[in-house]
C-alpha positions, 0 to 999 in steps of 0.5 A: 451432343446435341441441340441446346435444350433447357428441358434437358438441362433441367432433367439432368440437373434434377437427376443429379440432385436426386442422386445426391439427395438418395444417396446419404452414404455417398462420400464426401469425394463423390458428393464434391464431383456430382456437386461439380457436374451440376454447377457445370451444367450450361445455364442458357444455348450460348454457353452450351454452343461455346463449350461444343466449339470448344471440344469440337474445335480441337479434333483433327478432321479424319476425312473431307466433309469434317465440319470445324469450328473456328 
């Protein structure tokens, strides 16, 4: 994961809805998780950064230097 970028989230969010809209034998189950990925894309950097310290916060460091976020 990277920096925040609203770019980025537009072109994911746009490469989904292609996919979605290319796709007219998609099932309906595989149509309900790509429709899920895109309404769980962050909408602005403070939720972004809030899901990286969400994932990130979990992980046991493996060596010193490991940065936490707490």
């Amino acid at each position: 994961m990277g920096p925040y970028s609203e770019d980025k989230q537009i072109q994911r969010a746009d490469s989904i809805k292609r996919l979605l809209e290319t796709n007219p034998q998609m099932s309906e189950h595989m149509k309900a998780i790509w429709n899920k990925h895109l309404l769980n894309l962050a909408g602005n950097e403070d939720e972004y950064v809030a899901r990286v310290k969400s994932i990130y916060s979990t992980l046991k460091p493996k060596h010193k230097g490991w940065v936490t976020y707490e």
